[in-house]
VEXDREN-2710 file (C-alpha; in Angstrom, 1 decimal):
% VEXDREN-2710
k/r/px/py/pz
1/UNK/99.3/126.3/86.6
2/UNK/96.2/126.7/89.1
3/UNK/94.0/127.6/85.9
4/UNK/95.3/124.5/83.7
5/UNK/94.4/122.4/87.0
6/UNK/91.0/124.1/87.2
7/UNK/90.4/123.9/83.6
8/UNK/91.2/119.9/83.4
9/UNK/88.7/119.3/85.9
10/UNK/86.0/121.1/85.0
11/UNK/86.0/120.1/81.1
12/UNK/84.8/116.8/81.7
13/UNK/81.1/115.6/81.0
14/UNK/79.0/114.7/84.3
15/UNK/79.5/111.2/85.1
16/UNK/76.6/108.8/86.2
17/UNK/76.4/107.5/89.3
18/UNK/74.7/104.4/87.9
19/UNK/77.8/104.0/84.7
20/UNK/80.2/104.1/88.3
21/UNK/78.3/101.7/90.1
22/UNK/78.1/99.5/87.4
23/UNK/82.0/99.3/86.8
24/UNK/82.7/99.1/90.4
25/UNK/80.0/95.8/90.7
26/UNK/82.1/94.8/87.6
27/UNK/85.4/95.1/89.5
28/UNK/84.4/93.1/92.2
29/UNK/83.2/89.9/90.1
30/UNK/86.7/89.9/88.7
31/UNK/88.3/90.6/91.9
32/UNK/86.8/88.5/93.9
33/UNK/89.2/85.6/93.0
34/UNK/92.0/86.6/94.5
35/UNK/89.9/88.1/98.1
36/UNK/88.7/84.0/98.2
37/UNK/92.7/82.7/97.5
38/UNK/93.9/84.9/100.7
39/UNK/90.6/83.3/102.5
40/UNK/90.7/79.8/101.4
41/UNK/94.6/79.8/102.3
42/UNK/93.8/81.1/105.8
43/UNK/91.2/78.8/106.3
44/UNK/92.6/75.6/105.3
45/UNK/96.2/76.9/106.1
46/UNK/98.0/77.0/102.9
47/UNK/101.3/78.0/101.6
48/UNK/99.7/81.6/100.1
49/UNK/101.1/81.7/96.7
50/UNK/98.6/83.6/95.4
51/UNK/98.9/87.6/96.4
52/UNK/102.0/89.5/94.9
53/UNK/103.5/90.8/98.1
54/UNK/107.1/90.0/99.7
55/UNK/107.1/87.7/102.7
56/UNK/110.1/89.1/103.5
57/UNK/110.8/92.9/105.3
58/UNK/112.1/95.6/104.5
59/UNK/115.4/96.4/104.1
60/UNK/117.3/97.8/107.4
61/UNK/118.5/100.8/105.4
62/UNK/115.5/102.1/104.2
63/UNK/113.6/101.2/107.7
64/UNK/116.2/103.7/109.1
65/UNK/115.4/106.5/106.7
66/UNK/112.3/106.2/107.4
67/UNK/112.7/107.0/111.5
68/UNK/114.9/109.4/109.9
69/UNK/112.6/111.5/107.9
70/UNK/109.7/111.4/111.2
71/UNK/112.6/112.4/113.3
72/UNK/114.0/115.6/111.3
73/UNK/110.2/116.7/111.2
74/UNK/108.9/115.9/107.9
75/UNK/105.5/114.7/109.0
76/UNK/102.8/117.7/107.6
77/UNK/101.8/118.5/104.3
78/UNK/104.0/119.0/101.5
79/UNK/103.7/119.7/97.3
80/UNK/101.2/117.8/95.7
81/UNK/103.4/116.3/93.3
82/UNK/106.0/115.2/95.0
83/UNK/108.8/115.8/97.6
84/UNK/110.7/118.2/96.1
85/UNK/114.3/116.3/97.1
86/UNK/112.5/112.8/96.0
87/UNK/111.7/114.3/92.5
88/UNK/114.9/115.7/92.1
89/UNK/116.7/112.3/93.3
90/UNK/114.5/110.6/90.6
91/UNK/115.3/112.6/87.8
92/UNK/118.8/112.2/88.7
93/UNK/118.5/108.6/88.6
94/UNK/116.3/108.1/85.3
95/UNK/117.8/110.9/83.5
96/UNK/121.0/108.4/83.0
97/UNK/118.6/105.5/81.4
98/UNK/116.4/108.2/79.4
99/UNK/120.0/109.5/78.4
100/UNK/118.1/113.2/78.1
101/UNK/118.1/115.6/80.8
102/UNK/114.1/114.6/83.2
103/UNK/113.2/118.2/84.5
104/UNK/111.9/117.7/87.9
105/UNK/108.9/120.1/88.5
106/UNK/107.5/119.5/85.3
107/UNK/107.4/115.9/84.3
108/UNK/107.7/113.6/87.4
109/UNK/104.4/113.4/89.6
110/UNK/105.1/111.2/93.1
111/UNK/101.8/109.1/93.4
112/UNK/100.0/107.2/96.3
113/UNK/101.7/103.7/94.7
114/UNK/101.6/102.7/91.1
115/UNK/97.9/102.5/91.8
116/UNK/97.1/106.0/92.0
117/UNK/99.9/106.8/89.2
118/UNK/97.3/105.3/86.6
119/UNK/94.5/106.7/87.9
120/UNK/96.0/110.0/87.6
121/UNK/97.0/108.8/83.7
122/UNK/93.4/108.0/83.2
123/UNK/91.8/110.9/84.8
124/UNK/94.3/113.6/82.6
125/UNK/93.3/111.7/79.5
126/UNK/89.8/109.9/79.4
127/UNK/86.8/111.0/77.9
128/UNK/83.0/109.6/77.7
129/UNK/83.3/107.3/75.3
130/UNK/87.9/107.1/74.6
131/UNK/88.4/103.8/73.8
132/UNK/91.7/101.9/76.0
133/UNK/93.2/99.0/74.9
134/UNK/94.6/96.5/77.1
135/UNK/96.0/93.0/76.5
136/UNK/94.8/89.7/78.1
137/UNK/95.5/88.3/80.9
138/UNK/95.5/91.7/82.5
139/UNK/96.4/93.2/85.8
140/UNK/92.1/94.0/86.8
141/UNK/93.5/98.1/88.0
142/UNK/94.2/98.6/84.0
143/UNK/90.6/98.0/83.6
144/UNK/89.0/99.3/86.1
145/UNK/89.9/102.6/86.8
146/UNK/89.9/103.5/82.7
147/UNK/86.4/102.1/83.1
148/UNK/85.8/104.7/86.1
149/UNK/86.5/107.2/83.9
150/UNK/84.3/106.1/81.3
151/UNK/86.2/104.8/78.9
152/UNK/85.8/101.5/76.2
153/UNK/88.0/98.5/77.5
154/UNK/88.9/97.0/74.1
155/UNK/90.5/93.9/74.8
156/UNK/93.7/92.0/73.2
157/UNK/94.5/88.9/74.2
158/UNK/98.3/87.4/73.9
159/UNK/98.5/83.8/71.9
160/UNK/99.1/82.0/74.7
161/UNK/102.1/79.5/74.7
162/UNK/101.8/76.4/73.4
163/UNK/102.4/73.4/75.4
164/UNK/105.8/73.2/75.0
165/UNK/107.0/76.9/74.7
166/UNK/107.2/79.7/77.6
167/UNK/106.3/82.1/75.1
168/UNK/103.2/84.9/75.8
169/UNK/103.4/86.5/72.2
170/UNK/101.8/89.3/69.8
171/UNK/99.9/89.3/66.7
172/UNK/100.9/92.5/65.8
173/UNK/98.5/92.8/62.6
174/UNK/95.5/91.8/64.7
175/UNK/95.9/94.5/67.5
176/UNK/96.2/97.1/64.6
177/UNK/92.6/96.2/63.4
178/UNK/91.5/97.7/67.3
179/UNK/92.8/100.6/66.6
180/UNK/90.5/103.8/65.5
181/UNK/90.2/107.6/66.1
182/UNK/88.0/106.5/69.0
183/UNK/91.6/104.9/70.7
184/UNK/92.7/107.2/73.3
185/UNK/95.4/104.8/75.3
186/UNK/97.0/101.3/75.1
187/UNK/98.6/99.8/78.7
188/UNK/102.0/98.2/78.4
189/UNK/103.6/96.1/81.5
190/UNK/107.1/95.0/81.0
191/UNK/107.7/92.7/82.7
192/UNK/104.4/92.1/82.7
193/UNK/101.7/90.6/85.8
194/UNK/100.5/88.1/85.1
195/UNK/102.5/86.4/82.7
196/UNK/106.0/87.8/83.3
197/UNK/106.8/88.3/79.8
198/UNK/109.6/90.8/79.2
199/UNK/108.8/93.5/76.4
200/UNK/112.2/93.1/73.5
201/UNK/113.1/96.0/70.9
202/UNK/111.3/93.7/67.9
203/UNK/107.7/94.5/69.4
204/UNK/108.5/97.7/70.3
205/UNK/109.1/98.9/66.9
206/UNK/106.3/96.9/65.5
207/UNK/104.1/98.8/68.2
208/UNK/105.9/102.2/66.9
209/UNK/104.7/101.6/63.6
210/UNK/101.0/101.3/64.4
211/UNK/101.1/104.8/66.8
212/UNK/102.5/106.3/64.1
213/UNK/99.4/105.7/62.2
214/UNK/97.9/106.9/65.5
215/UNK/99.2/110.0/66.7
216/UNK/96.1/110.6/69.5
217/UNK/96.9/107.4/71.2
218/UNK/98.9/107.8/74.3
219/UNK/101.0/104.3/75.9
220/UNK/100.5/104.0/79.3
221/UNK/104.0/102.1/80.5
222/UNK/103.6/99.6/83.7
223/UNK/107.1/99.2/84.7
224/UNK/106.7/98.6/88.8
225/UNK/109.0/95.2/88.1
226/UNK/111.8/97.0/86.1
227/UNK/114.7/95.3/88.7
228/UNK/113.3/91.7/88.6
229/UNK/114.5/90.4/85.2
230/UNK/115.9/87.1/84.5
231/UNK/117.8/84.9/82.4
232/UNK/120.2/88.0/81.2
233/UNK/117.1/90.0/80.3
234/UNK/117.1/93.4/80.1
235/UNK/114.4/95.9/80.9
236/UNK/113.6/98.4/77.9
237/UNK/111.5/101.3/78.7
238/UNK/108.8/103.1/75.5
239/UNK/110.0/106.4/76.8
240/UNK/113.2/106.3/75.4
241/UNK/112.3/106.2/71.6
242/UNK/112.5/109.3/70.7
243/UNK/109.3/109.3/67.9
244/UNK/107.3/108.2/71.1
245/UNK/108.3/109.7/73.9
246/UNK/106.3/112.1/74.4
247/UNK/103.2/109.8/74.2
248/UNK/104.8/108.1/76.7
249/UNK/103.2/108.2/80.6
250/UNK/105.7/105.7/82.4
251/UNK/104.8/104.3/86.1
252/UNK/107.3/103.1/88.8
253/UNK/106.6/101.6/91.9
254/UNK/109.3/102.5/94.7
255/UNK/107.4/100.0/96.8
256/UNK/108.2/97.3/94.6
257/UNK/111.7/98.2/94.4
258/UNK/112.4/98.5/97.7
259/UNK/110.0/96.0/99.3
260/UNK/108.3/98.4/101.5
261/UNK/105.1/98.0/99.1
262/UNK/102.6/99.4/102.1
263/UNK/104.2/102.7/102.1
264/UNK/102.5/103.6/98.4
265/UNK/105.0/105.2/96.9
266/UNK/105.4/105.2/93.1
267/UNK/105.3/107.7/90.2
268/UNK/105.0/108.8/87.1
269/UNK/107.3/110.5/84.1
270/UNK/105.4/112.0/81.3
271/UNK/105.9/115.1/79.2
272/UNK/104.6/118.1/80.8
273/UNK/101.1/118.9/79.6
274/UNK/99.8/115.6/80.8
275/UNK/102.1/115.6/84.2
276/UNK/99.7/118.9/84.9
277/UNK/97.0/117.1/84.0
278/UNK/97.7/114.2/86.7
279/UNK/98.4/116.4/89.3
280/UNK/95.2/117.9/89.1
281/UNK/94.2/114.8/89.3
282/UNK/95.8/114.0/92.3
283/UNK/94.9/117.4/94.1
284/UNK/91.6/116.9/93.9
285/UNK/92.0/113.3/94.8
286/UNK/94.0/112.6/97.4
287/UNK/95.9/115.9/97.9
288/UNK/98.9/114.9/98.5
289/UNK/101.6/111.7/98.9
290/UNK/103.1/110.1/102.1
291/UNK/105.7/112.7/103.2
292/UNK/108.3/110.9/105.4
293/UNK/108.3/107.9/103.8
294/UNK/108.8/110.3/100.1
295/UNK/111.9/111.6/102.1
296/UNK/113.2/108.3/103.4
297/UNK/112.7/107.1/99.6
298/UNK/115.0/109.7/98.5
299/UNK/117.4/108.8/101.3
300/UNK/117.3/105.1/100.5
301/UNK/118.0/105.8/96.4
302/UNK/121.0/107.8/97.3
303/UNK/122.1/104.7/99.4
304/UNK/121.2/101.9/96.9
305/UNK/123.6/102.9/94.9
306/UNK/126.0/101.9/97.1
307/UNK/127.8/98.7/97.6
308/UNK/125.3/96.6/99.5
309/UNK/125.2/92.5/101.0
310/UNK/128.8/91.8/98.5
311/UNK/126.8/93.2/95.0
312/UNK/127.9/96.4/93.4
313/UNK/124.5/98.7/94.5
314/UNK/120.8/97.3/96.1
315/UNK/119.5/97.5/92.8
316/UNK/121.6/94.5/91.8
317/UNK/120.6/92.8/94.9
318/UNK/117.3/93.1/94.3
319/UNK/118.0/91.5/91.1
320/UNK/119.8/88.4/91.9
321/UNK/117.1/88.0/95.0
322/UNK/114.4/87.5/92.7
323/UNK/116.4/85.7/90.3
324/UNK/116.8/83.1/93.1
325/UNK/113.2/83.0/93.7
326/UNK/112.0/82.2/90.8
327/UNK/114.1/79.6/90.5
328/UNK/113.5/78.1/93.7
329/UNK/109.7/78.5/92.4
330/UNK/110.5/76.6/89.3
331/UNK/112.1/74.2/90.9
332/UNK/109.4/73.4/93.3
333/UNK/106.7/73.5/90.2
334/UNK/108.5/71.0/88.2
335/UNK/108.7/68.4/91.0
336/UNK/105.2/68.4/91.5
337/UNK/102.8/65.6/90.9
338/UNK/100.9/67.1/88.0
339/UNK/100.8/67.3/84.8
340/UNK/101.2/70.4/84.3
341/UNK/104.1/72.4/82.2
342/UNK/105.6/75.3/84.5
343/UNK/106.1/78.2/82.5
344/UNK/109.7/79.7/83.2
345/UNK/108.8/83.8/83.5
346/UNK/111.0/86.2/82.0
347/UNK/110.7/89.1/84.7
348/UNK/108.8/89.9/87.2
349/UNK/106.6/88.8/90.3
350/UNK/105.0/85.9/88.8
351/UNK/105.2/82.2/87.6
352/UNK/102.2/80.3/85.7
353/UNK/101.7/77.1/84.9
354/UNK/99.3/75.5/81.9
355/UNK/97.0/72.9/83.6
356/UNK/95.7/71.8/80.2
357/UNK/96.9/68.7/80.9
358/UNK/95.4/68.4/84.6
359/UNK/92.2/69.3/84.2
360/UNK/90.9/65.4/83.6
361/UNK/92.4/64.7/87.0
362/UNK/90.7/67.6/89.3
363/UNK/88.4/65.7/91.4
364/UNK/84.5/66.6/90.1
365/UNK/83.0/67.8/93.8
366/UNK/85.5/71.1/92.9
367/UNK/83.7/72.3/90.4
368/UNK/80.9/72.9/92.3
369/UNK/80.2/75.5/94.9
370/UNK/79.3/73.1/97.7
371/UNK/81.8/70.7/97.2
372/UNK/82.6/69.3/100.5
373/UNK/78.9/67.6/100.3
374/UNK/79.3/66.1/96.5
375/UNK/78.6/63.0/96.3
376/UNK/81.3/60.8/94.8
377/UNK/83.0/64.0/94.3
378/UNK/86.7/62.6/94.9
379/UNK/86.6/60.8/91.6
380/UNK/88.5/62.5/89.2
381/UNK/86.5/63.8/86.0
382/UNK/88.8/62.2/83.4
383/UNK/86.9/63.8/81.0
384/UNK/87.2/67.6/78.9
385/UNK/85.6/70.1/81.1
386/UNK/83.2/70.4/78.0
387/UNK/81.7/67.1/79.0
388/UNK/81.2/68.2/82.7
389/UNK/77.6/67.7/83.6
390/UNK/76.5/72.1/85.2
391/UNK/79.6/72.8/86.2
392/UNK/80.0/76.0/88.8
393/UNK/83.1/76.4/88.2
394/UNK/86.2/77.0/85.5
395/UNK/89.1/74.9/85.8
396/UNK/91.2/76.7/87.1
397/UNK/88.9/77.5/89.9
398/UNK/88.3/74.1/90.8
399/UNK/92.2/73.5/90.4
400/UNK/93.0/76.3/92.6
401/UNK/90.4/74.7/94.9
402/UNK/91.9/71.0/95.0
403/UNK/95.6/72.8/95.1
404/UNK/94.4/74.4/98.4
405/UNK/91.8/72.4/100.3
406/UNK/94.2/68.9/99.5
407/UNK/98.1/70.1/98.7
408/UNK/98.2/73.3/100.9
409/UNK/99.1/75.9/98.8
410/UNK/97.5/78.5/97.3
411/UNK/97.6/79.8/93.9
412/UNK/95.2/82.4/91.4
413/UNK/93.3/80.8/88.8
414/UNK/94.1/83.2/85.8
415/UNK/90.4/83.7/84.3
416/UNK/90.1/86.3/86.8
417/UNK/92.8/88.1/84.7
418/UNK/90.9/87.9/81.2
419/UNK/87.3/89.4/80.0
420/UNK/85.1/86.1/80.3
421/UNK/82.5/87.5/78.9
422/UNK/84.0/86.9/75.8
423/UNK/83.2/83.2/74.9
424/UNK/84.7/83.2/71.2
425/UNK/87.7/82.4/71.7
426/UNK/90.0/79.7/69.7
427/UNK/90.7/76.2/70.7
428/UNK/93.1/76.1/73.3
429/UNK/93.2/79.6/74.0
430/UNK/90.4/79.3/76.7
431/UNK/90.3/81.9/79.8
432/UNK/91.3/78.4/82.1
433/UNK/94.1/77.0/80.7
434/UNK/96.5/78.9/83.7
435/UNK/97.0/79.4/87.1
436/UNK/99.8/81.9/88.6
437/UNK/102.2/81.5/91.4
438/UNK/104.1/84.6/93.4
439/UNK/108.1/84.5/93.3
440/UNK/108.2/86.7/96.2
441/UNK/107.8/84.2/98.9
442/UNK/110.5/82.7/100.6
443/UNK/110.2/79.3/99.5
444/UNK/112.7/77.3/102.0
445/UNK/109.7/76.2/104.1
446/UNK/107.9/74.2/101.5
447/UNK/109.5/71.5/99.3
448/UNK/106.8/70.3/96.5
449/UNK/103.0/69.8/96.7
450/UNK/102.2/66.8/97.8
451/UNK/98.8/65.7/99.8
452/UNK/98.5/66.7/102.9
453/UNK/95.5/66.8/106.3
454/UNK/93.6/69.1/107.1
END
């Protein structure tokens, strides 16, 4: 195994420093959006809406394992891969929605977070020059760290939903035409961030048809949100199709699940050969995972399949919590004074809403940089944003900007989650017509945006 790890490393071309400086400058013009919501929210002290991180703690139970696992010594180093008694807890676990027999050592790699899990993906697969595609609006990490390892972002954007529909959907002939014997990966989320749209057996099998065609291409499988589905959805994972499988490099996030999401812990299942390839990967990285909180993980699996607060196992609670959430979210979205249609999300973190509608009403000083010192700037535009005289800023910037500095609460304008470099784009499919909300907020402190002081 030593020489395979040795091998993978050394067969890759040099990389640039300048290729790596470039994508990093490119991650942080696309990043930057979400860095100024947490900022603007601090500084004019809004409801933060924006970042996708519980404002609630962490369960009791798995606090406890955790004090558990320092207490009983597991503090130094352990295997790269994983806790042996967390891999082995997993494999139990997923084996009985695989329905095949997950062999522990071999195909499950325990990752610093879901983060690192791709990362690893990337690094046992990318070449100079692989092409990856990855659909629009996109978590930025999907982009960023293929681009790290030089790879060709070939981007696929969803039609977005009409005005009247919740629905994020595929044009399954046009993402075969991106296809070639360049393509070395495409990146699935189900449910997916940002748009929570939940993956259904109809696109799966349309997607099977074109890997067929394609048998180079690897899927890489985001799945950190399995738990939170709604509306009687259910969460269907690539890996078990059996013609795909082994193409297959699925990533969980145990933070997610467990709402402990600064302990990093997530992983990976994929077949063998590439499972050595990421923990190469991740031994030359990182080294290793976070020990006791691995072993406290294990411990709090093991106990979440137990009855827990009047539901059947944690899982379920998990479930109905976020299930509550989003309505709550929903709820709040609909009552509030804009014109705006609230997209109801499938699964997931997330809500979004289309601001088509509002952008004639966003007061013009917002979108400019220096707004507080526009003069006249409170008047509403009530014009297309195409008729705005040098405007600084996209919609849903300005939007996000008026939401916070005037309503007190905090959203992401979605252009941050799409390639704006690419201008040719159809009517009403523009990079701006969005902004997202988190579900995982506790939302019993805020009613419905409404103007407020400073």
């Amino acid at each position: 195994i030593l020489i395979i790890f040795f091998f993978l490393m050394i067969r890759r071309p040099p990389r640039s420093t300048q290729s790596r400086s470039s994508a990093a400058s490119d991650v942080y013009k696309r990043q930057v959006h979400g860095e100024e919501a947490t900022q603007y929210a601090n500084q004019y002290q809004a409801i933060n809406f924006g970042q996708g991180f519980p404002d609630w703690d962490t369960p009791q139970f798995v606090q406890d394992a955790l004090t558990k696992a320092t207490n009983a010594g597991e503090n130094q180093y352990g295997r790269v891969a994983g806790h042996p008694l967390l891999i082995q807890e997993i494999a139990k676990f997923y084996s009985k929605i695989y329905d095949r027999q997950i062999d522990p050592m071999k195909e499950i790699v325990v990752t610093n977070g879901a983060t690192q899990a791709l990362a690893n993906a990337y690094c046992a697969l990318i070449n100079e020059g692989d092409e990856v595609i990855v659909f629009e609006p996109f978590f930025a990490f999907w982009i960023t760290s293929a681009k790290f390892y030089g790879a060709k972002i070939r981007y696929f954007p969803f039609t977005q939903p009409s005005e009247s529909s919740n629905t994020w959907s595929i044009d399954f002939e046009a993402l075969e035409k991106l296809f070639n014997e360049r393509t070395k990966a495409i990146v699935l989320c189900t449910p997916q961030n940002p748009t929570g749209k939940v993956a259904i057996h109809e696109e799966y099998q349309k997607l099977i048809q074109i890997l067929q065609k394609y048998p180079k291409v690897f899927v890489l499988s985001d799945e950190v949100y399995e738990f939170m589905l709604f509306d009687g959805r259910k969460h269907l994972t690539l890996a078990t199709y059996p013609e795909i499988r082994d193409r297959v490099i699925s990533i969980h996030s145990l933070g997610k699940t467990f709402s402990c999401t600064g302990w990093r812990v997530g992983f990976t299942i994929a077949n063998p050969t590439v499972s050595a390839g990421m923990m190469a990967s991740q031994n030359w990285n990182t080294f290793l995972i976070n020990r006791p909180a691995s072993v406290a993980i294990k411990d709090a699996m093991i106990q979440a399949e137990q009855p827990y607060e009047n539901f059947p196992n944690y899982y379920e609670f998990i479930g109905d919590l976020f299930i509550k959430r989003k309505n709550e979210v929903v709820e709040i979205l609909q009552k509030a004074p804009f014109n705006w249609h609230v997209l109801v999300p499938e699964g997931g973190f997330f809500a979004c809403c289309d601001i088509r509608k509002c952008i004639k009403d966003i007061p013009r000083k917002y979108f400019y940089r220096d707004y507080e010192h526009i003069q006249d700037g409170d008047q509403p535009i009530s014009c297309s944003f195409k008729e705005v005289q040098n405007p600084e800023h996209l919609p849903d910037y300005a939007f996000f900007l008026w939401l916070t500095v005037e309503y007190k609460v905090t959203c992401i304008p979605m252009n941050s989650f799409h390639d704006t470099s690419n201008t040719d784009r159809p009517e009403g499919q523009e990079v701006y017509n969005f902004v997202r909300f988190a579900l995982c907020k506790s939302c019993l402190l805020y009613t419905s945006p409404s103007p407020r002081d400073s």
